[in-house]
Structures are given as structure tokens and as C-alpha cells.
Backbone bond lengths (Angstrom), bond angles and torsions (degrees), N, CA, C in turn:
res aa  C-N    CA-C-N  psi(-1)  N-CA   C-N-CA  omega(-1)  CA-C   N-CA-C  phi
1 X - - - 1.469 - - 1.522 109.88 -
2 X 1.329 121.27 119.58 1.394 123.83 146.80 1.585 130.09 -11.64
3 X 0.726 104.57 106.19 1.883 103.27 176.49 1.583 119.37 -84.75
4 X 1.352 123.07 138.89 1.517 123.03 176.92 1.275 104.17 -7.32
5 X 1.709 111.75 -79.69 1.328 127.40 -154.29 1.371 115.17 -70.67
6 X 1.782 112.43 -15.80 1.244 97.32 175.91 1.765 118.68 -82.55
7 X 1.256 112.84 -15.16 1.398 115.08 -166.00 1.172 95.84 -82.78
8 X 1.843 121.12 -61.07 1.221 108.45 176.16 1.597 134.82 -44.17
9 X 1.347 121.50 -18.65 1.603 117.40 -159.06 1.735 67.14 -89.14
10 X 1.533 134.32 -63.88 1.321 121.43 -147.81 1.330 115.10 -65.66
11 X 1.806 114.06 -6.85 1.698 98.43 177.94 1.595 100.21 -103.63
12 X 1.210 132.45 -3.85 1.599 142.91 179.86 1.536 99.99 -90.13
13 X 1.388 124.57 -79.27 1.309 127.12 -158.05 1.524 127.31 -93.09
14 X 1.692 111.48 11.12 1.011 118.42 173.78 1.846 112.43 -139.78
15 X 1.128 101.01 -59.54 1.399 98.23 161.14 1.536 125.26 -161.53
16 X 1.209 88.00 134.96 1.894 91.55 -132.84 1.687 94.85 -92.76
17 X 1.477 118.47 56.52 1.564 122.19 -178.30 0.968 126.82 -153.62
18 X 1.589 126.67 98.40 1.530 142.05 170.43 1.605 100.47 -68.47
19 X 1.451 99.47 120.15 1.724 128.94 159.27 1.152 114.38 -87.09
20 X 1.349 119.28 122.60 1.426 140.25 -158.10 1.554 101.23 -118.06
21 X 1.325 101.18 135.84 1.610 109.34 -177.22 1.433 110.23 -140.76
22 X 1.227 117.25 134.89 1.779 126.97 177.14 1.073 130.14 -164.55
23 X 1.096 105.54 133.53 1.399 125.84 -167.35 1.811 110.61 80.52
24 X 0.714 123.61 30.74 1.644 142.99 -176.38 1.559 112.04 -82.70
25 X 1.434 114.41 127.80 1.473 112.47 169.19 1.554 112.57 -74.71
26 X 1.405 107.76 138.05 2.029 122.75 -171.66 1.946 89.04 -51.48
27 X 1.232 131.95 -28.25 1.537 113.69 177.18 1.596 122.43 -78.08
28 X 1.544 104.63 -37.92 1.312 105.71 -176.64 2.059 99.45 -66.30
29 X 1.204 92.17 -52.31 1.673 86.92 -160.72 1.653 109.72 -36.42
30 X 1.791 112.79 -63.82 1.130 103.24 163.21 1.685 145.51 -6.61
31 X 1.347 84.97 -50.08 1.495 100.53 174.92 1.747 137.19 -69.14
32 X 1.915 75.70 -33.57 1.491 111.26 -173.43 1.465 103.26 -69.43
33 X 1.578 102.33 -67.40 1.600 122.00 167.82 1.895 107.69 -23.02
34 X 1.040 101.09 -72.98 1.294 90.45 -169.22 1.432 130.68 -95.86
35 X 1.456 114.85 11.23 1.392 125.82 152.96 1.311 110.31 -77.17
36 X 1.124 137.97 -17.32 1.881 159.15 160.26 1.378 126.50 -39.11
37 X 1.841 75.57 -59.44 1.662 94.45 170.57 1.685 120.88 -72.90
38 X 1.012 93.76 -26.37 1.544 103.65 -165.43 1.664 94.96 -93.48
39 X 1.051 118.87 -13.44 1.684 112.39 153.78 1.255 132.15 -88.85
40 X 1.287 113.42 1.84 1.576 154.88 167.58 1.754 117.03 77.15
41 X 1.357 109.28 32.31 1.245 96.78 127.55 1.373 150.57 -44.97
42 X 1.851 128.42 138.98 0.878 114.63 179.59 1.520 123.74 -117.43
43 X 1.165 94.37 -14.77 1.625 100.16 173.92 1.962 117.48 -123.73
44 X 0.856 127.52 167.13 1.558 120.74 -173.04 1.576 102.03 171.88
45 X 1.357 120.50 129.51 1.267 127.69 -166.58 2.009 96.49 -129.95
46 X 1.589 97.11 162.72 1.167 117.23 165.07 1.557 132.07 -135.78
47 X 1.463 99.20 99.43 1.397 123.22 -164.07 1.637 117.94 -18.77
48 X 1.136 138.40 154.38 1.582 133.87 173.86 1.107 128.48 -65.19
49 X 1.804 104.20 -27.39 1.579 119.84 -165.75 1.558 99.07 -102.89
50 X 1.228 129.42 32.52 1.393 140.08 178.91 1.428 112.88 -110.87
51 X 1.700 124.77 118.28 1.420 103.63 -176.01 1.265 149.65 -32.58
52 X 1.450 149.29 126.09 0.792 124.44 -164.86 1.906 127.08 56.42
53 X 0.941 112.76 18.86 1.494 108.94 179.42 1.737 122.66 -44.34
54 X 1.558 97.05 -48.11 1.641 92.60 176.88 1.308 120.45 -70.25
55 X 1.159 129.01 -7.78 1.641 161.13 155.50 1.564 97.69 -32.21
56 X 1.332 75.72 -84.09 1.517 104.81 -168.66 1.702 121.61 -43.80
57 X 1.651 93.65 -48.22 1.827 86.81 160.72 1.221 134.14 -134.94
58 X 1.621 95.46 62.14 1.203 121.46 162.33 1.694 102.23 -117.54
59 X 1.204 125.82 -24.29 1.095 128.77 154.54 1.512 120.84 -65.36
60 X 1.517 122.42 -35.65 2.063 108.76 177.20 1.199 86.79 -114.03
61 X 1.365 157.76 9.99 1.254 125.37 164.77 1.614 116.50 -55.97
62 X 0.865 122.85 -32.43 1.512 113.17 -179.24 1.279 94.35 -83.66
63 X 1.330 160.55 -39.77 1.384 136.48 161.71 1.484 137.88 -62.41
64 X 2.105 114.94 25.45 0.958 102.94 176.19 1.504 107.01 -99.54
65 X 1.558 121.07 155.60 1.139 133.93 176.22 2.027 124.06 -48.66
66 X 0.976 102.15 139.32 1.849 100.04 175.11 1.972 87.81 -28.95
67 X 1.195 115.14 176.72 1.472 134.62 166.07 1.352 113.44 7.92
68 X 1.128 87.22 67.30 1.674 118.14 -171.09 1.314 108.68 -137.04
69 X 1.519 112.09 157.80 2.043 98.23 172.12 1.574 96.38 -172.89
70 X 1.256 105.85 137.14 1.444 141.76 -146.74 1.920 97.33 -124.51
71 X 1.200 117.32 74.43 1.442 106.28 -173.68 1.576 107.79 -96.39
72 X 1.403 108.18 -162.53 1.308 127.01 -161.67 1.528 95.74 -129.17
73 X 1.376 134.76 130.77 1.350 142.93 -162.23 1.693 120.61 -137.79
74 X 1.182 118.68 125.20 1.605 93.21 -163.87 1.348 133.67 87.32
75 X 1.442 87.74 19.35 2.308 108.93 -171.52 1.985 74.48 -73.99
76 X 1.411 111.13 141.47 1.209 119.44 169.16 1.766 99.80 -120.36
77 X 1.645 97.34 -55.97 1.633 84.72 -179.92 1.658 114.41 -126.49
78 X 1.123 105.70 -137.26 1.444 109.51 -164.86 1.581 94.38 -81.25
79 X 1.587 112.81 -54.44 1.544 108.14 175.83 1.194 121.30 -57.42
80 X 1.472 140.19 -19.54 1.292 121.52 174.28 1.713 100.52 -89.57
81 X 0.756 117.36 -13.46 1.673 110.38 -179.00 1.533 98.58 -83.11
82 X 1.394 125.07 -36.87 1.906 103.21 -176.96 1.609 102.19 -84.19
83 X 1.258 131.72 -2.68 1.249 135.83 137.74 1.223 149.38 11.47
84 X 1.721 83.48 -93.24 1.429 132.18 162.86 1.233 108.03 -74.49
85 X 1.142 134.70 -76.04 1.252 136.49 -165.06 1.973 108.13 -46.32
86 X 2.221 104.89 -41.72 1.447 88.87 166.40 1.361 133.09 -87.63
87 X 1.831 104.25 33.78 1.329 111.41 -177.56 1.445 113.64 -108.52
88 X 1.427 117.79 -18.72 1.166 157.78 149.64 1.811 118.54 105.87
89 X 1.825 89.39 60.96 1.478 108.14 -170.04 1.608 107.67 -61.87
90 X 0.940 92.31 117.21 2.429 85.32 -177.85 1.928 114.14 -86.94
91 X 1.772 89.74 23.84 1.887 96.62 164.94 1.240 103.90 178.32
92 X 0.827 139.20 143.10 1.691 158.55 131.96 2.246 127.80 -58.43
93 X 1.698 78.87 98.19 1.471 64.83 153.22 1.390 114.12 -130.96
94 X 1.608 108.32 157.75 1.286 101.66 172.12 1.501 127.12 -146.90
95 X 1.329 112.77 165.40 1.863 107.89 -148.75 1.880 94.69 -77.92
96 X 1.323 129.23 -20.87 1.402 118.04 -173.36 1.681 103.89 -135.32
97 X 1.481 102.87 -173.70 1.355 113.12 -163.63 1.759 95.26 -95.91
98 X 1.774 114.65 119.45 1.212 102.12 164.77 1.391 108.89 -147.05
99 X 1.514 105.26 111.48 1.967 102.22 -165.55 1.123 92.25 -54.93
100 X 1.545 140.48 -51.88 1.772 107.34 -152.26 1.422 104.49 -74.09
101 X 1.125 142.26 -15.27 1.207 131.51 -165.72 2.476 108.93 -80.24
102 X 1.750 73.91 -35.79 1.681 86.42 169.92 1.125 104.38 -60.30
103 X 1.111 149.23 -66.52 1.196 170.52 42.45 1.605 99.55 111.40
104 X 1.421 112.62 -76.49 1.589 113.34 173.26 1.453 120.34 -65.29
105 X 1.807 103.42 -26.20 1.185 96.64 173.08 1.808 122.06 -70.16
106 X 1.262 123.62 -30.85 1.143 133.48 160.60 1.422 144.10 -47.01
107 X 1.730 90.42 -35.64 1.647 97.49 171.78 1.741 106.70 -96.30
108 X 1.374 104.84 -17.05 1.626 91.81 166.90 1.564 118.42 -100.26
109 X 1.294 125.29 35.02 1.329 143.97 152.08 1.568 95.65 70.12
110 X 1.505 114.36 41.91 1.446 108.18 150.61 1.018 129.13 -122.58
111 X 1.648 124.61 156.38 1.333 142.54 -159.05 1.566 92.19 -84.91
112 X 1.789 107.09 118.35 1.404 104.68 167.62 1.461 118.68 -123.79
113 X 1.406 118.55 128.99 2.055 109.67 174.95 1.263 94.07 -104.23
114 X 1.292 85.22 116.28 2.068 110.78 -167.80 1.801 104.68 -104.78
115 X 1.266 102.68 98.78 1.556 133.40 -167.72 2.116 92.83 -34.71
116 X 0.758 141.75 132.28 1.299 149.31 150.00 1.997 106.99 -124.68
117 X 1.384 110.21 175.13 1.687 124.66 -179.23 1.318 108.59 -159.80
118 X 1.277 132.53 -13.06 1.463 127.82 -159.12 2.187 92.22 -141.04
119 X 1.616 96.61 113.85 1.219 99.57 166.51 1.709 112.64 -10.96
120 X 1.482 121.75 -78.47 1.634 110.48 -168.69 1.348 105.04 -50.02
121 X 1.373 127.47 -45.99 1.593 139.27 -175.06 1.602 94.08 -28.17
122 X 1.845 84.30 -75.27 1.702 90.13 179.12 1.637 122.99 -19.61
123 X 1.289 101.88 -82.10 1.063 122.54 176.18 2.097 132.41 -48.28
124 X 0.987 87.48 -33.35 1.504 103.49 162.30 1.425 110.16 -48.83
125 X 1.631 88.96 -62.86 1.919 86.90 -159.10 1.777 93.40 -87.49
126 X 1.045 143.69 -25.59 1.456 107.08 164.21 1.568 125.93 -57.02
127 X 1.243 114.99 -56.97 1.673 119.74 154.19 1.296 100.69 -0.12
128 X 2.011 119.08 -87.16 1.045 137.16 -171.61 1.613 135.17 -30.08
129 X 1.760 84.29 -39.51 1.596 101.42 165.67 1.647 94.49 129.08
130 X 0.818 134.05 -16.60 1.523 119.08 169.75 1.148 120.70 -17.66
131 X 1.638 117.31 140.76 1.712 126.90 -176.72 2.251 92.58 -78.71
132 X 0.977 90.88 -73.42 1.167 83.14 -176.29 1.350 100.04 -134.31
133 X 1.673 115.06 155.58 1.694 122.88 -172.14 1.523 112.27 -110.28
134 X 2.107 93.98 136.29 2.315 83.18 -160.95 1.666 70.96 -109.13
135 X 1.397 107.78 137.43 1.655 133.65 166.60 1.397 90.69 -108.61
136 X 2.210 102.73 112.00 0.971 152.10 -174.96 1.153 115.66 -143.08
137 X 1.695 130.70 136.37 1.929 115.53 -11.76 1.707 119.02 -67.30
138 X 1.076 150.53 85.70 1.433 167.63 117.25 1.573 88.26 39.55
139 X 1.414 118.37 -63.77 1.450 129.90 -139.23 1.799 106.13 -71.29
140 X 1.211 118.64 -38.22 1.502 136.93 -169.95 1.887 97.52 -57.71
141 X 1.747 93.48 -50.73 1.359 101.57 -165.73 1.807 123.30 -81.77
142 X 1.521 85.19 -33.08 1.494 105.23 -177.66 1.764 104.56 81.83
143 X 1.529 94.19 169.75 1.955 89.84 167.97 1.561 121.93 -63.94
144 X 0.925 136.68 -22.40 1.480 113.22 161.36 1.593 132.29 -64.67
145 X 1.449 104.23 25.21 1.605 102.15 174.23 1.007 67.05 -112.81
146 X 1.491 163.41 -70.26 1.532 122.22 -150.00 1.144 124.27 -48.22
147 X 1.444 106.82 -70.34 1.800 115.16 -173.40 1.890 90.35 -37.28
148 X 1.222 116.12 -46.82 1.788 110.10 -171.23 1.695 101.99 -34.67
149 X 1.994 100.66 -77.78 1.246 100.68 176.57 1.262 137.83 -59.41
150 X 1.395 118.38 -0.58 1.373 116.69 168.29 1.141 109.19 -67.94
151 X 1.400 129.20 -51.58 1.343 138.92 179.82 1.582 112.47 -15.54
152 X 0.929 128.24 -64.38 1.809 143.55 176.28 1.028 128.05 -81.84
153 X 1.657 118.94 -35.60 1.378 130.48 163.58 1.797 103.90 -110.88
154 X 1.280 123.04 99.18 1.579 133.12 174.17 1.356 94.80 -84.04
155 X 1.326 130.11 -28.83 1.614 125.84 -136.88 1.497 89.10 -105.47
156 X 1.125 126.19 -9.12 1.495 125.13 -165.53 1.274 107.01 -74.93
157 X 1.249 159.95 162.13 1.328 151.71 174.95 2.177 78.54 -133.78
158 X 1.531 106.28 112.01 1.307 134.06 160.75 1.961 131.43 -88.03
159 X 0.781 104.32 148.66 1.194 113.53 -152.67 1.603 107.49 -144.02
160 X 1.893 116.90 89.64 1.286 114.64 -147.15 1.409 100.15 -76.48
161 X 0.850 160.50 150.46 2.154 152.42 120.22 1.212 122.29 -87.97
162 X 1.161 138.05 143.98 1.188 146.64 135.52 1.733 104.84 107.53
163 X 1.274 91.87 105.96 1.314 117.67 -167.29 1.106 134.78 75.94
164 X 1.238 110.13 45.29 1.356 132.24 -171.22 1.206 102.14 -124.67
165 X 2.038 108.61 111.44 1.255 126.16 172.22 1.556 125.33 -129.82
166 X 1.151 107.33 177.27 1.468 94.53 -166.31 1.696 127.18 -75.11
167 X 1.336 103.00 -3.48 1.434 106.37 148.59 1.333 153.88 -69.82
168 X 1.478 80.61 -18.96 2.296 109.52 -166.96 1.732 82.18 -110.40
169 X 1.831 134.88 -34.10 1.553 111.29 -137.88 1.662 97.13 -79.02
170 X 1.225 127.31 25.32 1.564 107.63 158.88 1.487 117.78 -128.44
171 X 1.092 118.56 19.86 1.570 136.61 137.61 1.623 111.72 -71.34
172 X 1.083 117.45 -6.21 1.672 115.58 -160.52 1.717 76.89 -100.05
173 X 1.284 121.84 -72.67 1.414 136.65 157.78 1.342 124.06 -17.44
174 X 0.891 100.75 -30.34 1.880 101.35 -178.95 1.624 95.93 -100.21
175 X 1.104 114.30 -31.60 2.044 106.05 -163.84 1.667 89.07 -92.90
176 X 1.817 121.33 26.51 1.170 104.84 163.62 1.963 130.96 97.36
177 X 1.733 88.60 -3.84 1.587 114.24 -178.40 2.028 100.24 -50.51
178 X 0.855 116.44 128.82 1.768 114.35 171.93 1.280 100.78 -90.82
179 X 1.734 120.67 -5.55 1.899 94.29 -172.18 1.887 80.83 -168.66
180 X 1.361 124.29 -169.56 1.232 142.95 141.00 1.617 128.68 -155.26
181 X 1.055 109.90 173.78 1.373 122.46 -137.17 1.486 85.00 -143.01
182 X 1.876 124.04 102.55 1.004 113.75 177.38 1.798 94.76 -158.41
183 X 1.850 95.59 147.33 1.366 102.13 -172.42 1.811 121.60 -113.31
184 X 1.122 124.18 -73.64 1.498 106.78 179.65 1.356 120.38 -84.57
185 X 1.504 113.62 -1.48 1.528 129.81 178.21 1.397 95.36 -67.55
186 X 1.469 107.97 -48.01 2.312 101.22 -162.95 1.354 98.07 -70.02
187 X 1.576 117.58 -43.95 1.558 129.72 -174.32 1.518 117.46 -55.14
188 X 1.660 107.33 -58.14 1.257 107.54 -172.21 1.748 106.58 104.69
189 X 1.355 104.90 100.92 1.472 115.98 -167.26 1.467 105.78 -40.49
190 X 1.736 106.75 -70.43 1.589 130.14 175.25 1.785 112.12 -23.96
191 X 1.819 101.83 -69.45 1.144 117.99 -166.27 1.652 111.62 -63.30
192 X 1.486 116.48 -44.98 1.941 111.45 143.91 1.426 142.07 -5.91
193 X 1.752 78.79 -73.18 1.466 99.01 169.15 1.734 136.36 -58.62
194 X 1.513 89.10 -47.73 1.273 108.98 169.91 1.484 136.59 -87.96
195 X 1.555 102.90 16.60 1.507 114.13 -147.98 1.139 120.21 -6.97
196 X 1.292 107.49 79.70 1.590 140.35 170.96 1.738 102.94 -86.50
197 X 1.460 124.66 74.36 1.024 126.08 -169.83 1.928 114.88 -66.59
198 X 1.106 111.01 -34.30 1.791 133.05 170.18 1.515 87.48 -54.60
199 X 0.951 139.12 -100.00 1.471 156.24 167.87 1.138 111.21 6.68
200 X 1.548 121.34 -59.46 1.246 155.15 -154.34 1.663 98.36 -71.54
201 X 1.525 98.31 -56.32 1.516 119.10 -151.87 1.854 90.52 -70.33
202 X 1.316 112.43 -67.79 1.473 124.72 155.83 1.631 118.71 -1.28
203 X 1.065 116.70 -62.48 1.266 138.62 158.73 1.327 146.84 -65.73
204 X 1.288 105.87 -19.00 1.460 127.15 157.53 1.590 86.24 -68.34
205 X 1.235 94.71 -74.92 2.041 96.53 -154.17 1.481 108.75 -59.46
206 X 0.875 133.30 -24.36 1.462 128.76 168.59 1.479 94.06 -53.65
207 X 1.598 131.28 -67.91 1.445 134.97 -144.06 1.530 86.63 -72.76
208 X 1.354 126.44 -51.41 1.548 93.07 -162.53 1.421 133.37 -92.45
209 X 1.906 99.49 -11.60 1.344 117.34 150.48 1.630 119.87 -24.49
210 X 1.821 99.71 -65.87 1.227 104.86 -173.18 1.989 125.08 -77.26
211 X 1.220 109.03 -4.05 1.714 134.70 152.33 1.643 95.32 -52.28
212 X 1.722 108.83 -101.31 1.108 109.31 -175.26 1.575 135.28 -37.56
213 X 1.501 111.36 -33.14 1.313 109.84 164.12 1.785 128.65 -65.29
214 X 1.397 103.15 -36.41 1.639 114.74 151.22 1.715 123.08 -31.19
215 X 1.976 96.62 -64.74 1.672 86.30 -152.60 1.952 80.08 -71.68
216 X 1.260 126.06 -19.52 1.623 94.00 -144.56 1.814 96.27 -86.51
217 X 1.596 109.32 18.41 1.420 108.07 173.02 1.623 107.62 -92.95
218 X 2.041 106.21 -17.42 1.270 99.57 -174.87 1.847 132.51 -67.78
């Protein structure tokens, strides 16, 4: 299992972008998953509300790479998090604030970014124990609600979602984002659709190329 510190240093100091997947058939993802990696992604999850999800990675967890990570996305409550965890998800994220779920994720030694939107939200789920906190929906507010919430919470290591594309993701970066959380933008709507995996792969590395080239200007 992944440890706090290891997920966080790998979505901060190397490449700071969870790939989000839903509604995906257990064959394509596979495919997806590890054409991802090989565009050097390091982290990429598959949402809860996606068929079969615990299926799904309990079936490639043993095919992810050393420093690699295969999470769980879309934990809403306590039952989809013991789920995941007996599917053998190596992180938790999730779209809202729910201490017990932080909570379980903690005593079973997994790394969770426990969805908050509202300053206390924020603050709740770090309290709670969260690895790192994703402020969701992103898109309504744009990046200046981060730099906002950074203001009071500096110590928080944030984690933007939702609506975060590769035009806006280094504004997310500059107002102070530690990671993001983005779905058919990293993928590529078309290449999804078409499981155009070449395409696909293309597009990963463009998106996180242009991440890493961001923070190391910061």
C-alpha cells in the first residue's frame, strides 16, 4: 500500500495529475491505464459510480507499474470506500467531505483527497486526516478560489477538479494548486470515444508535459 507521503510527493513533485475515468468498460481502461503510464502519468483512478469499478481494480491492480497508483475515485460513502479498499484501491478520492470515510481511509493506511468546496469543508477534512484536499467543482470558481483559499490554509496541499483543462491547468498552478484532478481534457474526448489509444497516449504527454513544465517555472 502507498503511504501518505508517498502519493503526495508523486502527485506534487513529479507529476502533479490524477486521470479520472467513468463510465469505462474493465477492457478499455486496462488499456487506457497503461498507455497513461507509459505517457508518464502517475496516478489515474476509476470513479465508484462506474460499472463494476471494484471489478475493475481488483482486476489491474496487480498490473500496475513500481511508482505507479491505481486509485479509487468517486468514494461517496463508507460502502464504496470498504469496496475499494477490498478491491485493493492504493488511494481514495472523493467528490465531498465525509469524516468517517477519511477516517477508514486512515486506519486502513490509505492515502485519501477528501473532496471539500466551502472554506470549513476545506478545513474539516484536513482536521479529519486527509492526505491531501481536492476543492470541487473548480470550474464555477475558476483558479482564483484557490490562491483565495490558500490564503488561510497555506499548509493544505490542494488538489483542483473539475474543469480543469489544458488551457486554464497553469493558472490552477500559479494560484498555488499542489496537484489536479482532470478527466476527458488529459484523455482527449475524441480519442475516448474512439479508443484511439496512439491519440490518447499523445495527449496524456502533452497534458502533463505541460504541468511539469509550469511548476518547474514556479
Amino acid at each position: 500500500m502507498a503511504s501518505d507521503t508517498n502519493v503526495e510527493m508523486m502527485l506534487t513533485n513529479n507529476v502533479p495529475v490524477i486521470g479520472i475515468l467513468r463510465g469505462i468498460e474493465s477492457d478499455f481502461f486496462g488499456k487506457v491505464m497503461m498507455a497513461s503510464f507509459e505517457a508518464g502519468l502517475n496516478a489515474i483512478e476509476i470513479t465508484m459510480n462506474t460499472h463494476d469499478a471494484a471489478g475493475i481494480i481488483a482486476r489491474f491492480r496487480n498490473q500496475v507499474p513500481p511508482k505507479k497508483l491505481l486509485g479509487a475515485g468517486t468514494v461517496r460513502n463508507l460502502g464504496e470506500a470498504k469496496a475499494a479498499a477490498d478491491a485493493g484501491a492504493m488511494y481514495f478520492v472523493t467528490p465531498n467531505t465525509d469524516v468517517a470515510v477519511i477516517r477508514y481511509a486512515k486506519d486502513q493506511n490509505i492515502p485519501v483527497v477528501a473532496g471539500a468546496f466551502t472554506p470549513t469543508e476545506v478545513y474539516t477534512a484536513w482536521n479529519a486526516g486527509a492526505t491531501m484536499v481536492k476543492i470541487f467543482p473548480c470550474g464555477p470558481m475558476g483558479a482564483a478560489y484557490i490562491r483565495d483559499l490558500k490564503g488561510p490554509f497555506e499548509q493544505i496541499p490542494m488538489v483542483a477538479v473539475g474543469g480543469v483543462t489544458y488551457q486554464n491547468v497553469a493558472d490552477y498552478f500559479h494560484a498555488g494548486a499542489s496537484a489536479v484532478g482532470v478527466g476527458t481534457s488529459l484523455f482527449g474526448k475524441e480519442a475516448l470515444r474512439k479508443h484511439d489509444l496512439p491519440a490518447l497516449q499523445a495527449q496524456v504527454e502533452m497534458f502533463t508535459q505541460c504541468c511539469i513544465h509550469t511548476l518547474n517555472r514556479l
